[in-house]
C-alpha positions as CSV (number, residue, x, y, z in Angstrom):
1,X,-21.0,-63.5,72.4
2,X,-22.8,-63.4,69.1
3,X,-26.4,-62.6,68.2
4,X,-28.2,-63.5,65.6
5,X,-31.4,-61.3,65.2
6,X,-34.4,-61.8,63.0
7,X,-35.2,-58.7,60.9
8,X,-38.1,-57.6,63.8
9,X,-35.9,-57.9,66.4
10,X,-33.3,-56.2,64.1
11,X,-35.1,-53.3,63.4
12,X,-36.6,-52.6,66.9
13,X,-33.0,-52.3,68.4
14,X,-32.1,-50.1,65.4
15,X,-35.5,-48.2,66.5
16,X,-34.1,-48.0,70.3
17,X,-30.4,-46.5,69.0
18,X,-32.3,-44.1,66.8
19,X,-34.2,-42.9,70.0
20,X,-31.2,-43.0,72.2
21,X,-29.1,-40.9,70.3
22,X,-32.1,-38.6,70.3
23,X,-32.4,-38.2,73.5
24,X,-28.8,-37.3,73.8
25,X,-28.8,-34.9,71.1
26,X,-31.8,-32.9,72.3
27,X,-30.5,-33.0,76.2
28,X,-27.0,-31.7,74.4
29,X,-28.5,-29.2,72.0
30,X,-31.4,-28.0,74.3
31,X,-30.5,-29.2,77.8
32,X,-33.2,-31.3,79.5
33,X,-36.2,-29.0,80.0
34,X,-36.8,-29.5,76.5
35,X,-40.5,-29.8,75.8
36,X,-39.6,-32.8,73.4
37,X,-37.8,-34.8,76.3
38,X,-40.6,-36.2,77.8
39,X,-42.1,-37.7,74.3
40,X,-38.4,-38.8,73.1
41,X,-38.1,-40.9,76.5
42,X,-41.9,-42.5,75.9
43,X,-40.4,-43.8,72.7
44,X,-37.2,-44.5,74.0
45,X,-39.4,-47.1,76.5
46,X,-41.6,-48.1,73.9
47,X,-38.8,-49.5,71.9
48,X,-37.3,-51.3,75.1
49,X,-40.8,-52.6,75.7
50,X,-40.8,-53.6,72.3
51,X,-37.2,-55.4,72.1
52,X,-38.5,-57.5,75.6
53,X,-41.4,-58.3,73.8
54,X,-39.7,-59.7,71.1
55,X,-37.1,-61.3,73.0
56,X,-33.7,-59.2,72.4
57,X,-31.3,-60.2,74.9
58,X,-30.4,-57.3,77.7
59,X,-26.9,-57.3,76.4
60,X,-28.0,-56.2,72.8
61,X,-29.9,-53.6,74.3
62,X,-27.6,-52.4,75.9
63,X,-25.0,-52.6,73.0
64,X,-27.2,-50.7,70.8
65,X,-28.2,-48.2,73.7
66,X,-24.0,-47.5,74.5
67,X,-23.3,-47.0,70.5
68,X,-26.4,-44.5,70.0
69,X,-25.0,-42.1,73.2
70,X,-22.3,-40.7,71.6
71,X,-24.8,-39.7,69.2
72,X,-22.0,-38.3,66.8
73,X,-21.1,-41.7,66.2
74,X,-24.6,-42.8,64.8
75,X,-23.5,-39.8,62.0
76,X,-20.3,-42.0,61.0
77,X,-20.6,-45.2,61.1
78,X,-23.7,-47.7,60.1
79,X,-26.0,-49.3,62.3
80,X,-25.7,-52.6,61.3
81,X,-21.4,-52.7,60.9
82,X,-21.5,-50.9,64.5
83,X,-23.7,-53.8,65.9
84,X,-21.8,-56.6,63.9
85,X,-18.5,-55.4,65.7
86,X,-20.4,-55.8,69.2
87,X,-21.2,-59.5,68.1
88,X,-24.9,-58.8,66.8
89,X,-26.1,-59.4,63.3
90,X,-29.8,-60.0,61.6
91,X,-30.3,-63.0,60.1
92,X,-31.5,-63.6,57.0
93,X,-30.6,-59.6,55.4
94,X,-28.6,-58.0,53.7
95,X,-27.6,-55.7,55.7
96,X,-24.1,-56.0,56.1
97,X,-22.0,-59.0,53.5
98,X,-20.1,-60.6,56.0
99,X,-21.4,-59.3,59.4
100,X,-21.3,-62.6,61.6
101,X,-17.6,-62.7,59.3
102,X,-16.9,-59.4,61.5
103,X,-19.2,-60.3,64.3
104,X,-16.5,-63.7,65.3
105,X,-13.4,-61.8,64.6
106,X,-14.5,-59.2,67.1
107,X,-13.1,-56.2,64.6
């Protein structure tokens, strides 16, 4: 499958990883009595209130949430070349130069 986002819709699911691998990082560092754990899952729901509202298919959710939980990961590698190897890339950026190139060859 391959998505095409807008730069909104782009940028709230790159909101919603940023969150996610948050939440993972304080509930690894600090366990999950952290008194930052219940604000980090409010925005965590506000940015997958957010990508509904503007109409971000469940599987790019998704993608994006499974990519931010290794939060290590968002430390080496880009946003935007993770979610062009997962078949997602925002239209009309420059972002990545050939993303949907990467995006149909499934790299």
């Amino acid at each position: 499958m391959i998505y095409q986002a807008n730069k909104r819709q782009f940028g709230a699911l790159e909101g919603l990883a940023h969150w996610c691998a948050e939440y993972y990082y304080t509930l690894e560092r600090f366990g999950a009595d952290d008194a930052e754990m219940p604000a980090i899952r409010k925005d965590m729901s506000f940015c997958m209130d957010r990508c509904d509202a503007l109409g971000v298919p469940y599987w790019a959710q998704n993608a994006a949430i499974a990519w931010a939980e290794n939060w290590r990961a968002t430390k080496a590698e880009y946003f935007d070349a993770a979610m062009a190897r997962r078949g997602i890339t925002c239209s009309g950026a420059d972002y990545l130069p050939g993303a949907i190139a990467i995006a149909r060859a499934g790299v």
